[in-house]
Residue, then its C-alpha position, 0 to 999 in steps of 0.5 A: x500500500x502506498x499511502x499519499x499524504x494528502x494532510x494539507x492537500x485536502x484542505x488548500x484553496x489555492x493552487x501554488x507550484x506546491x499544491x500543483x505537484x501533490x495534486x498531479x502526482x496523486x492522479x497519476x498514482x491512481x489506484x496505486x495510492x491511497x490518499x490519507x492525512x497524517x493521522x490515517x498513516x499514523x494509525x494504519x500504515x504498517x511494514x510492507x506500506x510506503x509513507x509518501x509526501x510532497x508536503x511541509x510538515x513540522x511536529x507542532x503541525x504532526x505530533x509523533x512525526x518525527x517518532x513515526x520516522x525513528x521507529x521505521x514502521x514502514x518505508x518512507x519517501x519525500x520530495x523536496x522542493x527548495x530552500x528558500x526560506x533559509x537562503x531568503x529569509x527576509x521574503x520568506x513566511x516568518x512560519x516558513x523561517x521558524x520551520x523550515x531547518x527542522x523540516x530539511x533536517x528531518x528530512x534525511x531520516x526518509x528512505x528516499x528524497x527527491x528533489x524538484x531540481x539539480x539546485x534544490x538537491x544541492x542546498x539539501x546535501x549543503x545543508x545536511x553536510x554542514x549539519x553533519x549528517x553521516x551517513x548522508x541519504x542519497x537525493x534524487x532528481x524529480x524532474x517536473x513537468x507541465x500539466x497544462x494538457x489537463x486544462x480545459x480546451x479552449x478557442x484560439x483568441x484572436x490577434x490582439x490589437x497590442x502585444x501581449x505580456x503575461x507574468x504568473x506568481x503569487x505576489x510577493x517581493x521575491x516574484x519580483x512584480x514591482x521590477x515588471x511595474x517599473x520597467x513597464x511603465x518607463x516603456x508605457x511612458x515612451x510611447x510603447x503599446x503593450x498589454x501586462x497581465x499578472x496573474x497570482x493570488x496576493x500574499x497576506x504577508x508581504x503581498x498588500x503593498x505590491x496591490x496598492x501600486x498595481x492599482x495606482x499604476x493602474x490608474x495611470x496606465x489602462x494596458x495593466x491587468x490584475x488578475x487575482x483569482x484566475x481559473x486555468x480556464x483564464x490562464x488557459x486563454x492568456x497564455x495563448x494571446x501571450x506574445x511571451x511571459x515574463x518570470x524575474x523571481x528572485x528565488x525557485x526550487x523549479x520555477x513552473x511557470x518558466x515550464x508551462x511557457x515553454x511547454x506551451x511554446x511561449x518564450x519567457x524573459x525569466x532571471x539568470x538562476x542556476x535553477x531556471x538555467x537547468x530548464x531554459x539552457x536549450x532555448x526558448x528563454 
């Protein structure tokens, strides 16, 4: 029996890169898995089971989880997505800044670990090595994918008047939206005719003070777009008007957003980063 965790999944109201990978991953699964909180695994899991996430976890959120993993009643597998919040503290969740050593500690008691990157497996054995872990667990490789085939067809838009710009993230300082305000508007202001669409839910803790100069630029400059709730019906349409996206993170464990433009064929003006390099060296960015 594999057992999915599935403890934080069931409840999230949101789509982040996250919650994308978990929900793929357990379709693809199937019958394969079953899906199950923490407290199924803790009561029912036995030898002979797999324990796999591709959640966060912390033992004030799972009490007996880190017992659970000593006592190796069953094999255990977790996929890691990134380091963020240790590298970045200062745009990071301050839950995320608290939590997230132990998380990547706890970590190296799993039978297996993925990674979701060349990158994000190296700030992992980085860590581990500085901590001292011996001996120190193999991590693997999770390439990630784009799972926009399974998003509802849609018409073909017709030709946009203007051309059109298309940035996808949560908005937050290390999306690096105000960078895409700034260098928009000085091309507005020179005469430039384009449209920009952001797409992504707001931050409740870094994200408010990004809004309110969304709205005031948008005020000046009628060729912005906010679009906070978009469905992939939405997305589905934007990235085919899209002449090409726009993704200057400053931080990524992968960076999907880098993938669904490519997938779709759309090139994406993206940063400089070893882990966005990993997907885009070939072309198309």
């Amino acid at each position: 029996m594999i057992w999915f965790d599935h403890t934080k999944a069931r409840a999230a109201r949101h789509k982040s890169g996250l919650m994308r990978v978990s929900a793929r991953l357990a379709e693809e699964l199937g019958d394969n898995a079953r899906l199950a909180s923490w407290t199924d695994v803790q009561r029912h899991a036995t030898a002979g089971d797999w324990f796999v996430t591709a959640e966060l976890f912390s033992e004030e959120e799972r009490p007996g989880f880190r017992a659970f993993l000593e006592s190796r009643r069953c094999r255990t597998a977790a996929i890691f997505h990134d380091a963020i919040p240790l590298r970045y503290p200062e745009i990071s969740w301050p839950q995320s800044v608290a939590r997230h050593p132990d998380y990547m500690k706890t970590l190296h008691r799993f039978d297996r670990v993925w990674a979701v990157s060349e990158a994000s497996a190296r700030d992992l054995r980085d860590y581990w090595r500085w901590l001292g872990v011996s001996p120190m667990p193999e991590v693997s490789v999770l390439r990630l994918g784009s799972d926009f085939d399974r998003e509802p067809r849609v018409a073909a838009a017709a030709t946009a008047p203007a051309p059109v710009l298309l940035s996808v993230g949560i908005v937050e300082p290390r999306k690096n939206q105000t960078l895409l305000l700034d260098a928009c508007a000085a091309l507005w202001r020179e005469g430039l005719s384009f449209e920009l669409h952001l797409v992504g839910r707001v931050n409740p803790h870094f994200g408010k003070p990004i809004v309110r100069a969304i709205k005031q630029e948008r005020r000046e400059f009628p060729g912005l777009y906010f679009h906070e709730a978009a469905d992939d019906r939405t997305l589905a349409k934007l990235y085919r008007r899209a002449r090409a996206t726009l993704f200057p993170t400053i931080a990524e464990g992968c960076g999907l957003p880098l993938l669904e433009s490519l997938w779709r064929g759309v090139p994406c003006v993206c940063s400089d980063l070893p882990v966005l390099q990993e997907n885009a060296a070939d072309g198309g960015a």
